[in-house]
Structure formats: structure tokens, C-alpha cells
VOGU-3710 file (C-alpha; in Angstrom, 3 decimals, decimal comma):
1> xxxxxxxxxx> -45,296/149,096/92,892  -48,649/147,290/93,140  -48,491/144,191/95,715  -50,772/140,941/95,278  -51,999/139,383/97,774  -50,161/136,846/99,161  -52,688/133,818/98,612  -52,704/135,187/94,862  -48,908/134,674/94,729  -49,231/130,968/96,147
11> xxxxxxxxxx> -51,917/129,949/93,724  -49,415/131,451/90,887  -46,847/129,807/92,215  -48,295/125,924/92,455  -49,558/127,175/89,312  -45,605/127,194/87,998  -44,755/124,283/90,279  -47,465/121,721/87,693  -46,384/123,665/84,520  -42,480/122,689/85,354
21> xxxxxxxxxx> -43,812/119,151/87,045  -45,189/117,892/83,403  -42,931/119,705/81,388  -40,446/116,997/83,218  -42,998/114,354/82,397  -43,643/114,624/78,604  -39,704/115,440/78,605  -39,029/112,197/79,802  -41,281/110,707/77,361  -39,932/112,349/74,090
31> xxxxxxxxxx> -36,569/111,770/75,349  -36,790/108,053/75,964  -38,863/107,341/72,903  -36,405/109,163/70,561  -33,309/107,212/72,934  -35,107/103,550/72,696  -36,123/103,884/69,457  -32,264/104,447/68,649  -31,479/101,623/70,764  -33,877/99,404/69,141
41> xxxxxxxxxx> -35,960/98,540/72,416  -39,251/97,062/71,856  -42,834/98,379/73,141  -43,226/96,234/75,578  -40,357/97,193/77,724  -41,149/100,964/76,411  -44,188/100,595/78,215  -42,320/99,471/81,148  -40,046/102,240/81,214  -42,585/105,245/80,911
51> xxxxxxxxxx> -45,108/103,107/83,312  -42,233/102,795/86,393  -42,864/106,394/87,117  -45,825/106,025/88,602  -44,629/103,084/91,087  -43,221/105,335/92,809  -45,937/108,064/92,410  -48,864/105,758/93,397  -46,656/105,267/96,969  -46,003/108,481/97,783
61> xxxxxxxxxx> -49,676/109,821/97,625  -50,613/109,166/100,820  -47,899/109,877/102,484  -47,721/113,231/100,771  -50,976/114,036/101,983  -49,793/113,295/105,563  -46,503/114,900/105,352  -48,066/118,089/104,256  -50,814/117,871/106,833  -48,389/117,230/109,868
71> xxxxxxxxxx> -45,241/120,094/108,689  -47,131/122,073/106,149  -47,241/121,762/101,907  -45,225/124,387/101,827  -42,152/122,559/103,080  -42,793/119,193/101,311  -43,340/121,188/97,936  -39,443/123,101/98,530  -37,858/119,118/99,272  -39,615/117,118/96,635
81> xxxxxxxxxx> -38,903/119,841/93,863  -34,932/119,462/95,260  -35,188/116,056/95,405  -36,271/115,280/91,647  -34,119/117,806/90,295  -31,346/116,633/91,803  -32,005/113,177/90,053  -33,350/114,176/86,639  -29,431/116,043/86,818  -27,324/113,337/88,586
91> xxxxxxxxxx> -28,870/109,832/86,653  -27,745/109,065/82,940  -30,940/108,463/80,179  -29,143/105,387/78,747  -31,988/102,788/77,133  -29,360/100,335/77,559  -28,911/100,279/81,159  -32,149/99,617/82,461  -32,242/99,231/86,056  -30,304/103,034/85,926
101> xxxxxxxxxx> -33,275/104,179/83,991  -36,015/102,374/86,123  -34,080/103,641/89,473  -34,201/107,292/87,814  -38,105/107,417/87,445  -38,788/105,818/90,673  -37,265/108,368/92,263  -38,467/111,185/90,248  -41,689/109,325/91,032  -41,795/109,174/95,005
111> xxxxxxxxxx> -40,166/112,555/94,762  -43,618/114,234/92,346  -45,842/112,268/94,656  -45,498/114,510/97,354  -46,369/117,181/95,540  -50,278/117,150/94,116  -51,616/116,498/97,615  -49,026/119,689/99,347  -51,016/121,875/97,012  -54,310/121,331/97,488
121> xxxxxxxxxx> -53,269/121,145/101,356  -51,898/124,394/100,809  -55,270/125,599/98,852  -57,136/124,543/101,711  -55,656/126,967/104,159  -55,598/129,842/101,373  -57,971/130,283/98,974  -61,887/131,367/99,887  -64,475/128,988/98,907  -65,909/131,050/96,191
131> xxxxxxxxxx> -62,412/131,229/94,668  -61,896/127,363/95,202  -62,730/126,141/91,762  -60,948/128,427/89,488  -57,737/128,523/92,085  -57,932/124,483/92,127  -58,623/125,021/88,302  -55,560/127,547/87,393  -52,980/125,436/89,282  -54,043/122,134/87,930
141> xxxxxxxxxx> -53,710/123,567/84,913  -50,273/124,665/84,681  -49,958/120,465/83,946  -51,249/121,328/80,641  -49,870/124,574/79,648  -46,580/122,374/81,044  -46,885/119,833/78,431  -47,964/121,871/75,517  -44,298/123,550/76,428  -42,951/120,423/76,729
151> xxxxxxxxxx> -44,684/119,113/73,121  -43,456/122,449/71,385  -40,042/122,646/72,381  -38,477/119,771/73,696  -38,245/117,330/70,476  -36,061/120,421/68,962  -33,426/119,912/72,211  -33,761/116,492/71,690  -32,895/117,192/67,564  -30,353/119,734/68,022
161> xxxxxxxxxx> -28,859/118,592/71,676  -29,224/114,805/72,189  -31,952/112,982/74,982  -30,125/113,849/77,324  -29,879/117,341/77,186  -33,985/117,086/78,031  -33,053/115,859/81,819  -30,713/118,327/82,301  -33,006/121,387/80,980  -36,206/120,057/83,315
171> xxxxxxxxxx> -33,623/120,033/86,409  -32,763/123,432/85,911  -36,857/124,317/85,857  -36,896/122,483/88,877  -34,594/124,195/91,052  -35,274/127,634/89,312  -38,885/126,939/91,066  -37,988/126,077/94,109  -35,768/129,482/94,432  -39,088/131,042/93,359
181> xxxxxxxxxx> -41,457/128,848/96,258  -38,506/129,852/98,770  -38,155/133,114/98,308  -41,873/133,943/97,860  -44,174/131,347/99,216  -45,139/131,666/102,661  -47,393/130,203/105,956  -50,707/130,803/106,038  -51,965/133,152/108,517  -54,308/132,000/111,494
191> xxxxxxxxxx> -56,250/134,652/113,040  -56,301/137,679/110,717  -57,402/135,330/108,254  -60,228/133,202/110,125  -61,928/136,644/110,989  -62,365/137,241/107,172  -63,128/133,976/106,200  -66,031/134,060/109,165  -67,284/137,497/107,711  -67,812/136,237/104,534
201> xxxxxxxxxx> -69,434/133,265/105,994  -66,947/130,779/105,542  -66,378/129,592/108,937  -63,070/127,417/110,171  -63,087/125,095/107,485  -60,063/127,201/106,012  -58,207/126,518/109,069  -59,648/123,267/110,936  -56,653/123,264/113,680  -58,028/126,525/114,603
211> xxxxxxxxxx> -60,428/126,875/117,856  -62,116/129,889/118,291  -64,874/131,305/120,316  -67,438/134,222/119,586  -67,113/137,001/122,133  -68,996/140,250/122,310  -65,489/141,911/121,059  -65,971/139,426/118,144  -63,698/135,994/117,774  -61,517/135,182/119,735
221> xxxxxxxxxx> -58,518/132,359/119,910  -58,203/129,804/121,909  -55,708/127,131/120,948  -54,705/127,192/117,374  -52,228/123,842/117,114  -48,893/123,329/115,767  -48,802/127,238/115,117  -48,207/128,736/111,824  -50,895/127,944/110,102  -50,611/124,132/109,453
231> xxxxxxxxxx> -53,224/121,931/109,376  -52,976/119,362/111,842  -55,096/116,656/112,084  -54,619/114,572/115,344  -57,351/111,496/114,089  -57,826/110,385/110,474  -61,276/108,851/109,729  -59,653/106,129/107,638  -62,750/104,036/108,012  -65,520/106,614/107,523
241> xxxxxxxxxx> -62,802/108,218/103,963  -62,705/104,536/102,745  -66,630/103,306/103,073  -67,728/106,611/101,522  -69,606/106,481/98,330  -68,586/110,582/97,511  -65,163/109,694/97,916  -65,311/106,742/95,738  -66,931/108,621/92,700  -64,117/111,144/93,179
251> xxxxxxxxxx> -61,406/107,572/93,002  -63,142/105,989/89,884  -62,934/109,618/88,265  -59,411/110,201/88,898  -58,509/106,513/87,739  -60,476/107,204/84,556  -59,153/111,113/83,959  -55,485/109,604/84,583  -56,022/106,578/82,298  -57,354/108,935/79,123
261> xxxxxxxxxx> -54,244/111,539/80,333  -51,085/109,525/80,631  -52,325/106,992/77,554  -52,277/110,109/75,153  -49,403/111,715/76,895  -47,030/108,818/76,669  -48,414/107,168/73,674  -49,340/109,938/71,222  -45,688/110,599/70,545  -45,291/106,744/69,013
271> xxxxxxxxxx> -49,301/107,429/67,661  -47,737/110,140/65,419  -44,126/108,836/64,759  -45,326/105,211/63,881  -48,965/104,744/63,781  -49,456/107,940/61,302  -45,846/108,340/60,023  -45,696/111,696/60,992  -42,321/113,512/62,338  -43,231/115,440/65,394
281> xxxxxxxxxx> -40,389/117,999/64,835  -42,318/118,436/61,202  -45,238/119,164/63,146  -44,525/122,057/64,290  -46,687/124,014/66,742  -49,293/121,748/65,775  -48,582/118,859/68,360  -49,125/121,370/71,094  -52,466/122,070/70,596  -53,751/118,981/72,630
291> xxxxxxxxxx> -52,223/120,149/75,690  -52,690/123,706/75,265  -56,725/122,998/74,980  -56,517/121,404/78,268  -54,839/124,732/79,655  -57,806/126,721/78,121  -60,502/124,472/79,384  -59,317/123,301/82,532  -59,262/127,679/83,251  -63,083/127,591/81,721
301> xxxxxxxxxx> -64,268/124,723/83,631  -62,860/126,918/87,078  -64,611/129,926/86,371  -67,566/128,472/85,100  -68,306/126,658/88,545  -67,541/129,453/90,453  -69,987/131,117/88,757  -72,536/128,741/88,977  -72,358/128,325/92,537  -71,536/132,085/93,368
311> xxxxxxxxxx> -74,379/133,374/91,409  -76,760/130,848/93,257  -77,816/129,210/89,452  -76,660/125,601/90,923  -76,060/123,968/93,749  -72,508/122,682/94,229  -73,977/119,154/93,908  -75,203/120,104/90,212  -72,271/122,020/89,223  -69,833/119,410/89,950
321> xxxxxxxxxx> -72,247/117,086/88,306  -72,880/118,621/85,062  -69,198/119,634/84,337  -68,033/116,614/85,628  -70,680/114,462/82,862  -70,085/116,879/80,061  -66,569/116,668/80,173  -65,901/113,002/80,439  -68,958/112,061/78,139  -67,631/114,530/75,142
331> xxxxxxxxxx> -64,016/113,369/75,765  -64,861/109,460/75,383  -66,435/109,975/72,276  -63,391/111,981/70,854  -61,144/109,213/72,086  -63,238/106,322/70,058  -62,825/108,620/66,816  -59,397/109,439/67,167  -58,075/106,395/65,567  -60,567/107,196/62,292
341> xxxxxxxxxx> -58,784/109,936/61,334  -55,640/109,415/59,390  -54,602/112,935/58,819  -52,061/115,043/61,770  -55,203/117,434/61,691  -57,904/114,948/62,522  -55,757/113,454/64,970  -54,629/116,745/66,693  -58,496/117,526/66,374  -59,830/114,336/68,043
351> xxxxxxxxxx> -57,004/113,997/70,467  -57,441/118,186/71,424  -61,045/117,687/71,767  -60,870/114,928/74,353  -58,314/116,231/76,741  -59,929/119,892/76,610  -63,103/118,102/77,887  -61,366/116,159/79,693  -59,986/119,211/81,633  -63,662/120,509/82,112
361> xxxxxxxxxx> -64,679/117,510/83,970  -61,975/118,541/86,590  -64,064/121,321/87,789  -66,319/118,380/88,736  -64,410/115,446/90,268  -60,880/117,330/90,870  -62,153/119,923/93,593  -64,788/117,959/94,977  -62,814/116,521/97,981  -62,395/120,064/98,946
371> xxxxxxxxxx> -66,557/120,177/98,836  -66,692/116,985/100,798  -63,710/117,215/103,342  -62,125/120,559/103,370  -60,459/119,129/106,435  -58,764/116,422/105,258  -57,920/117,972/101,682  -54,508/116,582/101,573  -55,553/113,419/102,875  -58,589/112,605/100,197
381> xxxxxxxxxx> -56,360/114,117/97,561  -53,923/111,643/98,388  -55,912/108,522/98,456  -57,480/109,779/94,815  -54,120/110,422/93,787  -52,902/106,993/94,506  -56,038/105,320/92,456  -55,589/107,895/89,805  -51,577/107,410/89,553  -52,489/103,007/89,344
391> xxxxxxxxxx> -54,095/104,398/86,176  -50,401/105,192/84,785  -49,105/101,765/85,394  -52,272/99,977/84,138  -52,610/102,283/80,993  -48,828/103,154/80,193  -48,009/99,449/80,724  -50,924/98,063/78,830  -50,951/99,757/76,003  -47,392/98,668/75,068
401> xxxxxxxxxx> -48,643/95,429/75,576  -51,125/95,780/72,991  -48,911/97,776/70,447  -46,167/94,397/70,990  -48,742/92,019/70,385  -50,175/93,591/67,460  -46,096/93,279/66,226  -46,669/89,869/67,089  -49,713/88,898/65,019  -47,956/90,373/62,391
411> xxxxxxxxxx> -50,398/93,343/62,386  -48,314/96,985/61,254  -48,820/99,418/64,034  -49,816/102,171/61,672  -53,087/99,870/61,091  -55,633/101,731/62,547  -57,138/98,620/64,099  -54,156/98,105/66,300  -54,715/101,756/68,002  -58,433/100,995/68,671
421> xxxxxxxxxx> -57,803/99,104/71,718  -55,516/101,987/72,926  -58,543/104,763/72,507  -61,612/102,608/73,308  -60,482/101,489/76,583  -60,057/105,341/78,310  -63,405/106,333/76,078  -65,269/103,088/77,627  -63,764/103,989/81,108  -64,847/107,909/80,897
431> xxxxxxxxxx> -68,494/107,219/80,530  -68,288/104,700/83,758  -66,410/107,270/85,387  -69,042/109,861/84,596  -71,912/107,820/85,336  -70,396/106,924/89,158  -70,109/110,668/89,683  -73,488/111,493/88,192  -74,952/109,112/91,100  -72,814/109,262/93,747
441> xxxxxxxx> -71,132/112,280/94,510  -72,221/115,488/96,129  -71,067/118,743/96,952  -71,980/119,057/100,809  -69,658/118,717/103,239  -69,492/114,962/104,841  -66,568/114,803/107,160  -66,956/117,365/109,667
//
């Protein structure tokens, strides 16, 4: 039987781990729509609901970042998978008991925020730079294929089985993974695979705790910390991460890409139930196809840089550039159509259009702290993170706020004025977003 190498088995793997992370996510959102909607709670405290989640992402961020760098992604990844299962299982979806409900997604919250930056941590040490794009690209994009699953067959459980039923399906995804990370996942290697990183002219950058000295017999170690591969970094330049112009382009974009994301993925189920009076279990496979063009793209956007910078037609700098404007640019004018269109086709269209786009401008922003600081991956990935994941409580939160005073004025929410607010905002942000990166960023590496 054919084997695969190992770091091909760990990319598939955190590939699995975002597909059954968002699957959870949009689950949650179906199922408490469909449950609050049946308990009569308004959209403000709907917002409030699907926005707690990421309170307790945006604090875990950083210290997922740390806790991966100091005992290794590959453990955080195994307890944060247990640790949200166990709660999605254990805590009742009950619209009516709120601080059960807000407990619940803080938790699942803190738990998922570990788990972003233990990936790319766990990138870091595996893939090869000229695989770095479409490896950062293919695992990020399990998100998507995760919540075109979700989209597709989750409102018939909800139909056929009750809200609850949704909680209890995602937990059993969630363990099922982490028998899968257990059983196959492993350490990096430290020696073995410095030697072939240096031969293709990679360096230590794959494996910064690693010291090494050229001898005529070829390398040769000389301290490699905290053994088995993990990356441990003994001083953090906190100061040098934080006044960094790079960085910041990478924050703004992952604020903006988050807003545009968790705005459609919490909002477009109430978009087609009540501001186009469409049934999404009448919808069919139809609904998916947002989510599903992210998949697609996000994989285009990673093998198109690779490319590009492989075949020496760009510099890393313009890569990350272009896809990065392209994407964000196309997707903010798809946002500020979507609420023209009146039909489930045009909306599916405009909304399908944006987040595919949206998915190529990862291949900019989302790898480029792996450009800029391959050393601190987890760390930068973590800070971004945080920004991006203040997106979810601004957006989420917000945009109930604008739905509930629309009630208010005694505007109908299926007024397509009421949902301009909701799209404009995200398309206004993306071309900000897009014109930081298009100044600021680059694709050398600044922290050494």
C-alpha cells in the first residue's frame, strides 16, 4: 500500500480539523435561528447570541499562539477539539435560558481559539516554502467546504430531528477528528528534515529552535531546544510585532476578511428566511454554493501563488499583493449588489461571488505572516486572529442592531433598504483593507 508523506497527512488532517471547526459554526447558527425564531427572540439579542462566540475566540488567540509555540500545535489541536466537543454535547440549545446558551459559545469559543494559530504553528515546522501557499490555502479551506456541508445538510437535521440534534451531530465530528489527529498526526522531525530543507535552500526558518553548524561532513547539530521538534521561542519581539506596518496590513485584512465572512455566515440564513422569503430547506443544494465557491477559490488562490513565486513570474511581494487586491476589490463590489437582487439566484450569485474572491485574497494577507515571520508563525497568527475574531463581535452584533432598528422605524426587513447597511459596510471595509495591503505589506522576511 502506497504511504504519504507524513507532512502530506498533517496538512490533510488540519485540513479536516477547519472543515469539522465551521461545520460546528454555521450549525450553531441554523440551529439557534430556527430555535429563537420559535421562541420569538428578537434580532437584537440574536445578534448577541451568535456574536458571544467570538468573546471567547478573540481571547484565546494569543494565547493559542503561545501554547502551541511552548508544547507544540499538535497537542493544543488534540485538547481544544476535546474540549468543544465535550460542550457542544454536555450544554442544552434552549433560546430561553440565556446565560446557558451564552456560557455554551464562550466556551466553544476559547476552546476554537486555540486552534487557527496550532496550525499554522504546525505548518511552519512542516511544509516547504514553495508548498506554503497552497498547504496554508488547502487547510484554510476546509472552513469553507465545512460550511457548504453545514448549509446543505444541517437545516434537514434541524427539520427532521429538532436544534438540538445539530450540537450533538458536530460533537461527534469533533471527537471523530481528534481520534483521527491522535492516531495519525505526529512531531515534526529536527535533523533529517533541516538537511532537506537546507538543500533546497530553505535554511532553518522551518525549524528556528534548531542550531546547526556547517561541517566538511555537511550540517551538523548543536543544540536543538525543547526536543521534538517544537518551536520554542525564548524572547517575543512584542514591540518590534506591534510597531510593524507588514503586520498591520495583515490585522486590517483579517478584520475586514472576518467582517465580510461571519456577516454572511450568520446573517444570510435570516437574509433568505426573512429578507427574501425564501425557505432554506426549499433551497436545496442551492444555499451551498456560497461556501462551496470559497472551497474552490481559496484552493485556486494557493496554487496560483505558488506558482507565481516558484516559477520566478513575481516576487512574493507582488503575488501577495495582486491576489490579495483582486480578491477583496471584486468581493466588495459583489457585497454592495447583493441586496439588488431579489431572486434566491441573484442572491446566491452575488453572495457566491464575494466570498469566492474573498477566499482568493487569502493567498495574499492569510500566509503572509509566514513571509514576514516564519519564526513567530503562531505568534503573528494569533495577534491577526484576535483583530480578525473583534470583527465577529462588531459585525455579528451590529448587524442585528441594524435589522432591530429597522423593526423599529417600522421599516419590513424584507425591504431591501434595510439590508444595505448590512452589505455596504464589509464592501466599504474590503477596499480599505485592500488598499492597506497594497501599500504596506511585503513578502520579505522582517523578524529574523
Amino acid at each position: 500500500m502506497m504511504k504519504f508523506p507524513t507532512r502530506y497527512v498533517i496538512v490533510l488532517l488540519t485540513f479536516l480539523c477547519t472543515c469539522v471547526c465551521y461545520i460546528e459554526r454555521v450549525g450553531f447558527s441554523i440551529a439557534y435561528t430556527v430555535a429563537a425564531d420559535a421562541a420569538g427572540v428578537n434580532q437584537s439579542i440574536k445578534g448577541l447570541i451568535l456574536s458571544t462566540f467570538y468573546y471567547g475566540y478573540a481571547v484565546s488567540q494569543v494565547p493559542g499562539g503561545w501554547a502551541a509555540q511552548l508544547i507544540g500545535g499538535r497537542l493544543v489541536l488534540l485538547l481544544s477539539f476535546v474540549l468543544w466537543s465535550m460542550t457542544c454535547a454536555l450544554l442544552p440549545l434552549d433560546p430561553n435560558r440565556v446565560k446557558i446558551v451564552v456560557l455554551a459559545r464562550l466556551l466553544v469559543g476559547v476552546a476554537q481559539g486555540f486552534i487557527f494559530p496550532s496550525i499554522h504553528a504546525v505548518l511552519a515546522q512542516w511544509v516547504t516554502p514553495n508548498e506554503c501557499s497552497r498547504s496554508v490555502s488547502l487547510a484554510s479551506s476546509g472552513m469553507y467546504l465545512g460550511a457548504a456541508v453545514g448549509m446543505l445538510l444541517l437545516p434537514s437535521l434541524v427539520k427532521f430531528q429538532g436544534p438540538e440534534s445539530v450540537l450533538l451531530a458536530e460533537a461527534a465530528l469533533g471527537v471523530t477528528w481528534s481520534l483521527l489527529w491522535f492516531r495519525y498526526s505526529s512531531e515534526p522531525p529536527c535533523l533529517d528534515r533541516l538537511k532537506a530543507a537546507t538543500a533546497a535552500g530553505f535554511g532553518e526558518s522551518l525549524l528556528p529552535n534548531a542550531k546547526f553548524r556547517e561541517t566538511k561532513g555537511g550540517l551538523q547539530k548543536v543544540k536543538f531546544e525543547n526536543g521534538g521538534g517544537l518551536v520554542h521561542v525564548s524572547k517575543i519581539p512584542w514591540k518590534k510585532i506591534s510597531l510593524s506596518l507588514p503586520v498591520w496590513a495583515i490585522v486590517v485584512n483579517n478584520f475586514t476578511f472576518h467582517y465580510a465572512l461571519y456577516v454572511l455566515m450568520h446573517w444570510l440564513p435570516t437574509y433568505f428566511e426573512q429578507g427574501l422569503q425564501l425557505s432554506l430547506q426549499d433551497m436545496g443544494s442551492l444555499k451551498m454554493l456560497p461556501y462551496l465557491n470559497m472551497f474552490i477559490f481559496s484552493n485556486i488562490g494557493g496554487v496560483v501563488a505558488d506558482r507565481l513565486i516558484t516559477q520566478k513570474i513575481l516576487s512574493v511581494t507582488r503575488t501577495r499583493k495582486l491576489l490579495n487586491t483582486v480578491g477583496f476589490v471584486v468581493s466588495a463590489l459583489a457585497l454592495m449588489a447583493l441586496p439588488t437582487f431579489r431572486t434566491s439566484n441573484g442572491a446566491v450569485f452575488c453572495s457566491s461571488v464575494s466570498l469566492g474572491f474573498l477566499a482568493l485574497g487569502r493567498a495574499g494577507f492569510a500566509v503572509n505572516h509566514m513571509d514576514v515571520a516564519p519564526r513567530y508563525a503562531g505568534i503573528v497568527m494569533g495577534v491577526s486572529n484576535t483583530v480578525g475574531t473583534l470583527a465577529g463581535i462588531v459585525g455579528v452584533g451590529l448587524t442585528g442592531h441594524i435589522l432591530e432598528s429597522a423593526k423599529g422605524a417600522q421599516m419590513d426587513i424584507s425591504n431591501p433598504e434595510t439590508w444595505k447597511s448590512v452589505f455596504f459596510i464589509p464592501g466599504y471595509l474590503c477596499i480599505f483593507g485592500s488598499i492597506m495591503f497594497l501599500i504596506f505589506s511585503t513578502g520579505e522576511k522582517i523578524f529574523d
